[in-house]
C-alpha positions in Angstrom: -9.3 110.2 162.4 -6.5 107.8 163.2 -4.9 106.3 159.8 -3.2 102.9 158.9 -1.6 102.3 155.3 -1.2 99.0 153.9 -0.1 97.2 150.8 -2.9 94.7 151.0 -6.1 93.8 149.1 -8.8 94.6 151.7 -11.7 92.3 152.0 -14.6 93.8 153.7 -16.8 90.4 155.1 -15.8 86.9 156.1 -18.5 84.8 153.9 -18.5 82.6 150.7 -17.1 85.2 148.5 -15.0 86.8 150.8 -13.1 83.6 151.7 -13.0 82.2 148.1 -11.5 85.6 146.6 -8.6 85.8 149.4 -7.8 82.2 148.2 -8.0 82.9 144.6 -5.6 86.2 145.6 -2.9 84.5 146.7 -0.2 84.5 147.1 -0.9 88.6 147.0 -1.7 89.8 150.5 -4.4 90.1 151.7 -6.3 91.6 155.1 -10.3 90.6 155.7 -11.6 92.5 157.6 -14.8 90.5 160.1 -16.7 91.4 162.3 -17.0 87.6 164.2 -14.8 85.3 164.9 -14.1 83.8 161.0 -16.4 82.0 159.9 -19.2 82.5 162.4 -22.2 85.5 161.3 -22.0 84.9 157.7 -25.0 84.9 155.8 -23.7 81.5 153.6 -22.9 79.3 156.7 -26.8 79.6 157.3 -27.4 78.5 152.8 -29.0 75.3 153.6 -29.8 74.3 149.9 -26.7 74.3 148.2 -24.8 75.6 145.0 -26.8 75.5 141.7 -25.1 73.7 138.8 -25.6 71.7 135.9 -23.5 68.5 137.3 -25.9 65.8 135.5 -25.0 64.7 131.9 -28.8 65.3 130.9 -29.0 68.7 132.5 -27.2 71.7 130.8 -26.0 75.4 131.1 -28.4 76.1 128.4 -31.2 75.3 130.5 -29.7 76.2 134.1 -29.5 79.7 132.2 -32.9 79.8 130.6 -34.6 79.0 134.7 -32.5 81.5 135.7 -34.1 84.4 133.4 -37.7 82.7 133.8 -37.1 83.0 137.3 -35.9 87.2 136.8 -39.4 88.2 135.4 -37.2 90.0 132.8 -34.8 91.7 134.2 -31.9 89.2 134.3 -28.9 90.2 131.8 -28.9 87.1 129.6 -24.8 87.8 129.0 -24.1 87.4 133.0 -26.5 83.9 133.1 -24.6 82.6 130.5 -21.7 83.4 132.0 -22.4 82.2 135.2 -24.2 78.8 135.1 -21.3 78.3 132.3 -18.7 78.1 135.0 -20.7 76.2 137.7 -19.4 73.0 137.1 -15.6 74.0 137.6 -16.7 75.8 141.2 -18.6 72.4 142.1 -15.1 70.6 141.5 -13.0 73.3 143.2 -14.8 72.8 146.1 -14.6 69.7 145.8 -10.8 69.4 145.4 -10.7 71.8 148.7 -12.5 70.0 151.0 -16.4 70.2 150.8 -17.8 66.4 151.7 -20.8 67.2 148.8 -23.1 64.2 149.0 -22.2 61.4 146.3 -23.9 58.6 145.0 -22.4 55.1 145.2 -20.7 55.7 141.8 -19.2 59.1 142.6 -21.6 61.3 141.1 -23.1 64.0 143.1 -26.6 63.9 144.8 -28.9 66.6 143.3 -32.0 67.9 144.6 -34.5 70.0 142.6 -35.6 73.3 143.8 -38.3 75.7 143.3 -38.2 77.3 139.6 -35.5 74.4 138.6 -36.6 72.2 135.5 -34.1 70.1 136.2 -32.7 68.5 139.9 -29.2 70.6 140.0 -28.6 71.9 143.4 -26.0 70.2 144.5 -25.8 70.0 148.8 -24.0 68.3 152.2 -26.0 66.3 154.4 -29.4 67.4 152.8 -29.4 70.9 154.7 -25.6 71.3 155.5 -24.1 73.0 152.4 -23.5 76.4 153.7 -21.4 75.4 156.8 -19.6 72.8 155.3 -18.7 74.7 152.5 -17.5 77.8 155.1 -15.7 74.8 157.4 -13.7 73.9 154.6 -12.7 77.1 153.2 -11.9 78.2 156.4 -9.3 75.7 156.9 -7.4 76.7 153.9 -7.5 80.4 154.4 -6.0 79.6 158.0 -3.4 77.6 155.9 -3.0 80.5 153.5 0.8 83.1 154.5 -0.9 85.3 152.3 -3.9 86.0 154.3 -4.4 87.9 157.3 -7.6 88.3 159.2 -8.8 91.4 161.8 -11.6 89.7 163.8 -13.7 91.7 165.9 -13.6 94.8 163.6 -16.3 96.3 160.9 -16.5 98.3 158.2 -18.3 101.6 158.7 -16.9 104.1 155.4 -15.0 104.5 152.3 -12.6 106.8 152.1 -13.0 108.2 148.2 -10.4 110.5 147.3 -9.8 112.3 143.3 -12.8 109.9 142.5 -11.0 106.6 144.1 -11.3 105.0 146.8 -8.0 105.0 148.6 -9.7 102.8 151.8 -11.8 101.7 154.2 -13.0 103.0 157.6 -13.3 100.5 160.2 -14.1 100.3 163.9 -14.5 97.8 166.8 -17.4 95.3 166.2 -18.0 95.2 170.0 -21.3 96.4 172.4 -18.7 99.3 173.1 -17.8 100.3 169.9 -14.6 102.0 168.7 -14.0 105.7 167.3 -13.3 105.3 163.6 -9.7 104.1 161.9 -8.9 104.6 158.0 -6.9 101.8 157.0 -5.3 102.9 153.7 -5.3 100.4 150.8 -4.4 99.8 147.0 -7.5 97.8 146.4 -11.1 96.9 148.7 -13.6 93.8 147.8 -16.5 94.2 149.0 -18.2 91.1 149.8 -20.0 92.1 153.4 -23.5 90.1 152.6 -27.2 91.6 151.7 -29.9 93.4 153.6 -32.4 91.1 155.1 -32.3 92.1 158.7 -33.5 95.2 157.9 -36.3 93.7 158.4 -38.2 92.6 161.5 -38.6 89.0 160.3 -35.8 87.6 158.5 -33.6 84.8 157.6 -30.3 86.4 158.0 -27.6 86.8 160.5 -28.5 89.5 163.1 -25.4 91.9 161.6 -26.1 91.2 158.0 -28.9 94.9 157.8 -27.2 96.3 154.3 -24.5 97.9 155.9 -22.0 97.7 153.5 -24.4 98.2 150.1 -24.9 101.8 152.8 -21.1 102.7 153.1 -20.8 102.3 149.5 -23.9 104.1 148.9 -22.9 107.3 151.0 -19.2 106.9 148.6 -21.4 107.5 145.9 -21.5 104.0 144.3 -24.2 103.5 141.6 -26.7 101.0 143.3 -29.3 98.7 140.9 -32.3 97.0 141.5 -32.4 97.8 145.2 -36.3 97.3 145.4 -36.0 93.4 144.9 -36.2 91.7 148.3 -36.7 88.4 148.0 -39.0 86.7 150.9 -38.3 83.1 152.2 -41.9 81.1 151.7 -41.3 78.6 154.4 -38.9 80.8 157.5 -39.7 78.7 160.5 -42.5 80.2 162.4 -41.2 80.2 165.7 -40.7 83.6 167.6 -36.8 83.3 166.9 -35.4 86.5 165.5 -33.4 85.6 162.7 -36.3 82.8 161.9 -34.7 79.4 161.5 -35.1 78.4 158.0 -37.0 75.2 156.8 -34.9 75.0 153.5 -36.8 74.8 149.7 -35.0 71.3 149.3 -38.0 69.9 151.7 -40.3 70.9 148.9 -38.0 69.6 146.3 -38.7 66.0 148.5 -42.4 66.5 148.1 -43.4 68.8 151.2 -47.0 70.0 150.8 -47.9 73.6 152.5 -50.9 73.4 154.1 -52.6 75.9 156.7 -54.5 75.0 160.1 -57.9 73.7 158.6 -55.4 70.8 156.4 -56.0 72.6 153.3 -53.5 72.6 150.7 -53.3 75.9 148.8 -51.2 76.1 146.4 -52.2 74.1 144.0 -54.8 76.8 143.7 -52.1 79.5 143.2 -49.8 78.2 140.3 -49.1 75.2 138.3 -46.1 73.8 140.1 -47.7 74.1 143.2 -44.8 74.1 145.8 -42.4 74.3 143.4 -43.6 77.6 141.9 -41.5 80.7 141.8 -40.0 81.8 145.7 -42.2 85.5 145.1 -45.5 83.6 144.3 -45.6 81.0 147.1 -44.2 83.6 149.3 -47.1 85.6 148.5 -49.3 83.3 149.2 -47.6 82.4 152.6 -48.0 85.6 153.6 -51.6 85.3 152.1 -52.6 82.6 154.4 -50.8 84.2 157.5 -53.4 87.4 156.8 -56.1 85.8 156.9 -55.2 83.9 160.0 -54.6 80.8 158.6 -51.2 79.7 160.0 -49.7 78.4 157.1 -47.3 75.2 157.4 -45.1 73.1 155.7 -46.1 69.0 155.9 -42.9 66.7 156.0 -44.6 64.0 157.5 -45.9 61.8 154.7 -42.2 63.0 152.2 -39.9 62.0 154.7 -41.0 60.9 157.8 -38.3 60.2 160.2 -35.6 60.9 157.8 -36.0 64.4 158.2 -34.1 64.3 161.5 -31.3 62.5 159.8 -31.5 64.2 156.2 -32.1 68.2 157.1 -30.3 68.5 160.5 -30.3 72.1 160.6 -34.7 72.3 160.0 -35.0 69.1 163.2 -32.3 71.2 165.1 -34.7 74.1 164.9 -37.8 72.6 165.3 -36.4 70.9 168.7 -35.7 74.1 170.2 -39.4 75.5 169.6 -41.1 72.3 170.6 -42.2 71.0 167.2 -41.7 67.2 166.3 -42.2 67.7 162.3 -42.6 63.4 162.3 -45.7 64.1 164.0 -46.8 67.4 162.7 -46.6 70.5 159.8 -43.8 73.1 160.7 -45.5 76.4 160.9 -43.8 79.1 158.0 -44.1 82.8 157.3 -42.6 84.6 154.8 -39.2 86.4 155.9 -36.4 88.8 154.1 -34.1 86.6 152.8 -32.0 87.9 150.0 -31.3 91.3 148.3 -31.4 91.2 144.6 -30.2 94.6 144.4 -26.8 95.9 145.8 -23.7 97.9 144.1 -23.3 97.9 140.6 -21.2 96.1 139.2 -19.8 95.0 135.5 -18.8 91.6 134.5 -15.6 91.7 136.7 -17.2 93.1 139.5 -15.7 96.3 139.2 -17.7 99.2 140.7 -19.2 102.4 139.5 -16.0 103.9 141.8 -12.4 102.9 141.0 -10.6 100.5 142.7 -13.9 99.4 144.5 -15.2 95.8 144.0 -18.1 93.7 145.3 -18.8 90.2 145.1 -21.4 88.2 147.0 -25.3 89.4 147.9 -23.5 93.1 148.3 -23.8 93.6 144.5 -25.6 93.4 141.8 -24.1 92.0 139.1 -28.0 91.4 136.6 -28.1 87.6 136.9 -31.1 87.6 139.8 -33.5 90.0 138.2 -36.4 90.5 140.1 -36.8 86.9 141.6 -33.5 85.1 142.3 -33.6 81.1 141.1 -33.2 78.9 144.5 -29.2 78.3 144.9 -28.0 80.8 142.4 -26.7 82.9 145.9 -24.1 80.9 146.5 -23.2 80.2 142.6 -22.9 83.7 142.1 -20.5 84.8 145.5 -18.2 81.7 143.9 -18.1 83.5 140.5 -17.7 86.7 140.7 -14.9 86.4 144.1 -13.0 84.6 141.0 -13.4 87.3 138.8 -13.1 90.2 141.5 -9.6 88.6 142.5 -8.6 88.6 138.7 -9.4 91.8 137.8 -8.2 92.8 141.0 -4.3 90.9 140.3 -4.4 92.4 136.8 -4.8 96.1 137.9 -2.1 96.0 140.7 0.2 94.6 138.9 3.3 91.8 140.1 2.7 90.8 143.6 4.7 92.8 146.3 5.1 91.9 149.7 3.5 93.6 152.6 3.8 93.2 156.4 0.8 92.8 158.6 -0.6 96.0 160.1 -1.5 96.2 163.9 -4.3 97.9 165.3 -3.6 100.8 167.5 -5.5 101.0 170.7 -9.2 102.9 169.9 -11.5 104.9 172.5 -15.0 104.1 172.3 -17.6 105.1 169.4 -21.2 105.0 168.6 -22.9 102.4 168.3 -26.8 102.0 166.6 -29.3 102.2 169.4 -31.1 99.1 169.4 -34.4 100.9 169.6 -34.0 102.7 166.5 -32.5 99.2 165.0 -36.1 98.0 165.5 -37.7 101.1 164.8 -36.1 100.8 161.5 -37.0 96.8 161.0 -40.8 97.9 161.5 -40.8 100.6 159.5 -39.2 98.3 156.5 -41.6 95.0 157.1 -45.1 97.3 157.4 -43.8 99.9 154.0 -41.1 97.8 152.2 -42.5 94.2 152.3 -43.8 91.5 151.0 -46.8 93.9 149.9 -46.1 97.4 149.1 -48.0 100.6 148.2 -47.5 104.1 147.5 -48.8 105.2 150.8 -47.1 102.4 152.6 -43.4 103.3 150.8 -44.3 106.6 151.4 -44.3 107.0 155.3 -41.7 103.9 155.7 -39.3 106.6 153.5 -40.5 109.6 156.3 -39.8 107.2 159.1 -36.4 106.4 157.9 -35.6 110.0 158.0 -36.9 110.5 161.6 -34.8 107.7 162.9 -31.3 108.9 160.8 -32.2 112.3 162.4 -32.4 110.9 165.7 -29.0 109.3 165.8 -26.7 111.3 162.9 -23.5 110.9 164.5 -23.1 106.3 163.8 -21.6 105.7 160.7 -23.4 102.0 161.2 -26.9 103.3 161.7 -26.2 105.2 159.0 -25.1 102.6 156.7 -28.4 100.9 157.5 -30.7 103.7 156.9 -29.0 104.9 153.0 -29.9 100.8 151.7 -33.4 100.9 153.4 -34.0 104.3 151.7 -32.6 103.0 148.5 -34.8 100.2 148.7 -37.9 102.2 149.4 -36.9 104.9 147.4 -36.7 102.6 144.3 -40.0 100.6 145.5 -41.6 103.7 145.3 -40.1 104.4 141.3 -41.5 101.4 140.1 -44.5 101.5 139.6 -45.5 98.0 138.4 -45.5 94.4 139.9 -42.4 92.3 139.1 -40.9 89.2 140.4 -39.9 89.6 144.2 -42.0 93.6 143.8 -45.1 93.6 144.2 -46.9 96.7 144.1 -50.6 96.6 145.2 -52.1 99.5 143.5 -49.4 98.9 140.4 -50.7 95.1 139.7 -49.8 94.8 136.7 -46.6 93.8 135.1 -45.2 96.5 132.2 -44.4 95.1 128.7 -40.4 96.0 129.1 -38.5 94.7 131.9 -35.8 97.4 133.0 -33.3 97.5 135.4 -33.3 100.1 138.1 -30.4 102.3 138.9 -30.2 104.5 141.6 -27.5 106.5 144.0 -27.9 107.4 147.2 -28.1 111.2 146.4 -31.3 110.8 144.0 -33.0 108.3 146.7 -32.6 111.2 149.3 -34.2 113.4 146.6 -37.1 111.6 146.1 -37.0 111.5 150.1 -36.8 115.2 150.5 -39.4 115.6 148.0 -42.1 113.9 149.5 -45.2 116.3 150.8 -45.1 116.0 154.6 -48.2 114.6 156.6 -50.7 116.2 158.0 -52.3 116.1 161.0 
């Protein structure tokens, strides 16, 4: 394998976290390392509710906290959501200060909007559905401001080199249909912040290359993953055939949205207490629910907002144009889809790894502040905190700032590449073992499929990047043998007294894997 060395921080990803921690870096260099052009294929351009925080003088950290463990069904550490929703507030005005056009009100304050499992209206957005892109737009523009920073478009991550129990850097190759054979680009220091896992799936929310590649490459290092079985499904994806599915964001819900299915019946009122404000696992189950029984379940704008939906959510009209669906003049049909992983690296209150010099901000770790059921915009509140405390703890363990030059790619013959008919082989398997209802049986032959399709392709560090977080999250499905949160196990239905954490490597996942009686025919 062809080597490059470097003095740089490297930044594996090009989304919310990524960006924000090269900025809070500098002046140290710093090389990101994306697999689009930056800014484009990043799971937080497509956020469309916005960044959680207690901005209104009634509202408090206290209670933003206390949501966000209700939310966790018990497993949120109550240290990190204290910590967290403490320093919102001071993100909301960094941004700010950096370019993000939040909505105000006339006398300055910001516009919030109340989401699903918020006691309080907190989420603070851009042009009702906008908050993900604008907030990308305008970190972009000051990274491609920033001396300090150097970006490698068109290249992924595919390994970490781990060396005398280190990681001394980062395997890469071309991000193109072609491929590339690998590179090692030798480094003092790697972020990861490379996004979740929800394209494992076959429906799903996320952009088509986030499919838990880099929670896998950190997996097959031998990084300590938690809570890998929490997937958390979107109620309302658009129902539209589109692969990812448009999503029709939780704000609309927060405007008064009713779900409804093709007879005009309202369900959830039936199903919980706040309705369509109820916990993202509950009405998802019941969207999923309706959808089994051949209901067609669908979100109603028309009565809430009327025309002001093609003004106020841009992004949902947008989507709805291109599939033929005037949401002024009827419901929006919704499924369920994978939308964000709860689980991912391990990581402490710095965001240091299980391996040294390994960090991981963003949906990539898992730092105890989702628990089982992550609180509507809490994603994006997160990436924001911990790139901030990844690029701390990162300065303070290298030391003064040295320069370093830019590196230059050398020229790299073709490599493997994931065959796209295991890639949906694989997003089958997940959705019918791994979904929004699981059961032993299901986990089971989803963990024996996994194994076929790694066995038919061994030789693509991608595919097999893909595979080690799908077995990890079956894997750890399969361990827990309750219903919790975003989990729910059908012949587990109940929920056990103690909420624990789950912690798992890749090594006692392929275990469990190996150990599993074959079929029989």
């Amino acid at each position: 394998m062809r080597e490059v060395s470097t003095g740089r921080v490297v930044i594996v990803g090009a989304g919310l976290g990524a960006l924000y921690a090269a900025l809070k870096l500098a002046p140290r260099p710093v090389l990101m390392i994306s697999p689009e052009v930056l800014g484009q294929g990043a799971s937080s351009a497509w956020a469309q509710g916005g960044v959680a925080a207690a901005m209104d003088p009634a509202d408090s950290t206290e209670a933003h906290a206390r949501d966000t463990l209700r939310a966790g069904a018990g497993t949120v550490d109550p240290a990190i959501a204290a910590l967290v929703t403490e320093e919102a507030r001071a993100h909301i005005l960094d941004l700010t200060r950096l370019g993000t056009p939040f909505d105000r009100k006339p006398d300055g304050g910001y516009v919030l909007s109340r989401e699903a499992a918020h006691s309080f209206a907190r989420v603070v957005r851009v042009r009702g559905d906008q908050a993900g892109a604008e907030i990308m737009r305008a970190l972009v523009a000051c990274l491609r401001e920033a001396p300090s920073v150097q970006v490698l478009e068109g290249v992924m991550a595919t390994g970490l080199r781990v060396e005398d129990g280190r990681v001394a850097g980062v395997e890469v190759a071309l991000s193109g249909p072609q491929g590339s054979a690998p590179l090692l680009i030798r480094a003092p220091a790697v972020l990861l912040a490379g996004g979740g896992s929800g394209g494992l799936y076959a429906l799903t929310t996320n952009p088509p290359r986030i499919r838990g590649q880099v929670i896998g490459m950190a997996a097959r290092a031998g990084a300590e993953i938690a809570d890998a079985e929490f997937v958390q499904f979107h109620p309302t994806a658009i129902d539209c055939g589109e692969d990812p599915a448009p999503l029709a964001t939780e704000a609309l819900r927060g405007e008064g949205a009713h779900l409804v299915n093709r007879l005009g019946e309202r369900f959830m009122p039936a199903v919980h207490p706040d309705a369509e404000l109820a916990p993202r696992d509950v009405v998802a189950r019941a969207i999923y629910a309706q959808s089994q029984a051949g209901l067609r379940p669908m979100l109603d704008t028309r009565a809430c907002l009327g025309d002001r939906i093609l003004t106020e959510f841009p992004a949902v009209a947008g989507a709805c144009a291109r599939a033929g669906i005037d949401p002024t003049r009827e419901p929006i049909p919704v499924a369920a889809a994978a939308h964000y992983h709860m689980g991912g690296v391990a990581v402490d209150s710095d965001g240091r790894a299980s391996l040294d010099r390994l960090w991981v901000c963003g949906e990539a770790s898992s730092t105890g502040l989702h628990g089982a059921n992550r609180l509507a915009s809490n994603g994006l509140l997160e990436a924001l905190v911990y790139a901030r405390r990844c690029a701390l703890s990162i300065a303070a363990r290298l030391g003064p700032v040295q320069d370093a030059p830019e590196i230059v790619l050398p020229d790299l013959p073709p490599g493997p590449v994931p065959d796209p008919a295991l890639v949906a082989r694989l997003r089958r398997a997940m959705t019918e073992g791994a979904g929004v209802l699981r059961d032993a049986g299901g986990l089971t032959r989803c963990l024996r499929e996994i194994a076929a399709i790694e066995a038919a392709q061994p030789d693509c560090p991608a595919l097999l990047n893909m595979t080690a977080t799908a077995t990890l999250i079956a894997a750890a499905a399969l361990m827990r043998q309750e219903s919790r949160g975003a989990h729910c196990r059908t012949d587990f239905p109940q929920t056990l007294p103690e909420g624990r954490r789950s912690r798992l490597t890749l090594s006692q996942a392929l275990a469990l894997r190996a150990s599993l009686e074959p079929e029989t025919t």
